[in-house]
N, C-alpha and C positions, 0 to 999 in steps of 0.2 A: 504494500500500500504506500502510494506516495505519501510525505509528509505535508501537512497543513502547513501553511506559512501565513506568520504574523507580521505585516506590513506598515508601519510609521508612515503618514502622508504628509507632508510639507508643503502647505497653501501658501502660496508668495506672492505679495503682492508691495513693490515700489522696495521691491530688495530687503522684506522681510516676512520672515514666517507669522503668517494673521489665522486664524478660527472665529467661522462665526454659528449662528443656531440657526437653522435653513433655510442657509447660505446668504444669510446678511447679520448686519450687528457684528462686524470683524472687531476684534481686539490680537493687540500684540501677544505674537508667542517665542519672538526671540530671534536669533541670526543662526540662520538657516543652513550657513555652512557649519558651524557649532552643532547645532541639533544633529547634523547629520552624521557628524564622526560619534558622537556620544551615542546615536541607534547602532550606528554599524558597530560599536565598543561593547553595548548590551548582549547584543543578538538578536536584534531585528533580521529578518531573512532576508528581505529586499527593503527599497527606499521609493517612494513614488513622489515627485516632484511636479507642483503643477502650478504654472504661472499663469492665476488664474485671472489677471484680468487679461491676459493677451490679444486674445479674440477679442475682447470687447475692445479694446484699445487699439487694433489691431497694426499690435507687432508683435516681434518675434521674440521667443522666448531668452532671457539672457542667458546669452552664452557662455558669458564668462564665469557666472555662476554657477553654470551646468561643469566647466573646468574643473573650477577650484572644489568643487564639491566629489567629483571622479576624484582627484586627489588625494582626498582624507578618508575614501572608504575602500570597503572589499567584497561588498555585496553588491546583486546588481540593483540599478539604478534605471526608474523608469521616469521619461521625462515629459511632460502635457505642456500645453500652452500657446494657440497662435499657430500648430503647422499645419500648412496646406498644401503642401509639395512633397515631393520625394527628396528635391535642394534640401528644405527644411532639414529633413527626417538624416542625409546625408552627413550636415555640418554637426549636428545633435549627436550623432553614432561617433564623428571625429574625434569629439572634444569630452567623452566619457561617458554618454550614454550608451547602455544596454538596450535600453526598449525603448517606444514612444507609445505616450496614450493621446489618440484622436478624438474627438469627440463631437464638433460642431462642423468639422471641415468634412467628416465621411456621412452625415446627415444630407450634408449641401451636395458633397460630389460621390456619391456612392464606391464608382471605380479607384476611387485613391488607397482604399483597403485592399482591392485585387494589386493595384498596380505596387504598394509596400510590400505585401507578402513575396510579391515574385522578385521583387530587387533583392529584399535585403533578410526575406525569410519570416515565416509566419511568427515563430520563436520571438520577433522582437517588437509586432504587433497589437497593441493595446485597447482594444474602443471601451470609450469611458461610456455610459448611459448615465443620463443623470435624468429619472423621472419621479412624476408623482402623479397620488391617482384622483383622476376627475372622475366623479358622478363613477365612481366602480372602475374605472378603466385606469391602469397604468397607462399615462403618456408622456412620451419623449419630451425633453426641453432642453432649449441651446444656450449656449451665450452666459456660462453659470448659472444655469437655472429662471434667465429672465423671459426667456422664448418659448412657450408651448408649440407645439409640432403637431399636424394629425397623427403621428407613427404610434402602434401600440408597443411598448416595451416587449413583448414577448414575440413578437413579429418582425421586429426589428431587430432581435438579440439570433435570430434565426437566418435572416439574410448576413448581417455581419459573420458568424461564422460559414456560412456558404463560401462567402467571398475571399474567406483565409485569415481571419485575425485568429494569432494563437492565443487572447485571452480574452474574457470581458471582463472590465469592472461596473459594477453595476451599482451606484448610489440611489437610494430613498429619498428624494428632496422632503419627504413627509418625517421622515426620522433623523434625520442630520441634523449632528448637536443637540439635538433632544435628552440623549444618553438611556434612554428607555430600550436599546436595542435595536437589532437590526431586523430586516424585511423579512423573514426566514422565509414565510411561503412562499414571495413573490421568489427567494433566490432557490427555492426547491422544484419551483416552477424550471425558471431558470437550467436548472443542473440534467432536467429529467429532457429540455427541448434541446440541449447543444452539448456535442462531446468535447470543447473545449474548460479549459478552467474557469471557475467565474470567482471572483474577486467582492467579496460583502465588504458593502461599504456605506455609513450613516446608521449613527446610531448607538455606537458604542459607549457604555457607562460604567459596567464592571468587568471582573471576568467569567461570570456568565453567561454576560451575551454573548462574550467569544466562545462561549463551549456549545449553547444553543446556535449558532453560526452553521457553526459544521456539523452538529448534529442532529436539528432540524431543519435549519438550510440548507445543508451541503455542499455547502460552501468550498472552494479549495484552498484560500489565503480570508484574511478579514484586516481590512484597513482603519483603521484611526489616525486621530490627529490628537485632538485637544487630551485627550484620558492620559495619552505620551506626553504633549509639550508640557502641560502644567504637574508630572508626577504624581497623576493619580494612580495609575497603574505602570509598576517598572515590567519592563521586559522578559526578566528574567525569572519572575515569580508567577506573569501567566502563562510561561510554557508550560512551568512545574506543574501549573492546574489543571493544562490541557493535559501533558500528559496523566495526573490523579484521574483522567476521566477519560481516559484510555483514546485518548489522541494521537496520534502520532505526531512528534512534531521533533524538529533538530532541536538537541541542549546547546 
């Protein structure tokens, strides 16, 4: 059985780590290339980086940050924010990214998820969902969360892996920052329509909900932010609880 992996998220915005309750009301959570060698020190298993006002700002994700931050760690590193090209995706892998998470630019251009996987391999392909539910319906929204979409999340988490992304993450705009937990059905939904990994994200508040994640979501990884940057939960103490509850997970 593969191992679960537990995932630190670093929300940047104007060159520092911010958290907000969903996905507004940002407060500072500190500098970003610090957090990141202190997860990667813990054992956080990956690092996902996402400059979140990019797209809305539209520019490019800093790269020099994406630099210095490859630098201080040794896990991999997945990088969101602003790209709309394979260039993007290209200069991103140069400079110390592992992966890239997509998110508004493979809503708008469908074919940029075909055309990443074939360049530079499914392995490093990300699509971020970020939805919530209207009137009973999961739907898509872009632009952090300010754009509803007609796309139904499970229909759309469907065509994305068609297309080759090797992973999704899937955020609850309904449960982010809330700390009550994550989506479990929506991500059991999720796990049971696509044979790639899916990535629970929004929600997090103990270590419970990381064990209900993967155990009634089915989760493959579960991301946080705030529970990590403010020291509510260390690293290293909810593996131990993953594995007390028969997780598999790397010490």
């Amino acid at each position: 059985m593969l191992a679960k992996r537990v995932i630190p998220c670093l929300d940047i915005k104007n060159g520092r780590t911010v958290k907000g309750v969903n996905f507004v009301d940002l407060r500072d959570a500190g500098d970003p290339v610090e957090l990141a060698e202190i997860y990667s020190a813990e054992g956080a298993d990956e690092l996902v980086f996402l400059d979140i006002s990019a797209t809305e700002e539209r520019r490019k994700t800093l790269v020099n940050m994406v630099r210095r931050v490859a630098e201080k760690i040794n896990i991999p590193f997945t990088v969101g924010g602003g790209i709309s090209s394979v260039e993007d995706v290209d200069i991103l892998l140069n400079n110390g990214a592992d992966k890239v998470s997509i998110n508004s630019s493979a809503v708008k251009n469908p074919q940029l998820i075909n055309d990443l996987a074939q360049k530079f391999g499914s392995q490093c392909v990300v699509v971020a969902i970020d939805a919530k539910q209207i009137d009973g319906q999961w739907i898509v929204h872009l632009v952090g969360g300010k754009v509803p979409t007609e796309l139904n999340l499970f229909d759309w988490a469907v065509e994305v892996a068609d297309r080759g992304a090797g992973e999704i993450l899937f955020t609850s705009m309904d449960n982010d920052g809330t700390k009550n937990g994550f989506a479990n059905e929506a991500l059991a939904k999720l796990s049971e329509l696509v044979n790639i990994p899916i990535i629970a994200s929004g929600g997090a508040g103990n270590m419970q909900h990381f064990v209900d994640s993967f155990q009634k979501g089915k989760a493959d990884a579960a991301l946080a932010a705030s529970v990590f940057h403010f020291k509510e939960i260390e690293i290293k103490a909810l593996k131990q609880e993953l594995r007390n509850n028969n997780i598999e997970v790397r010490l």
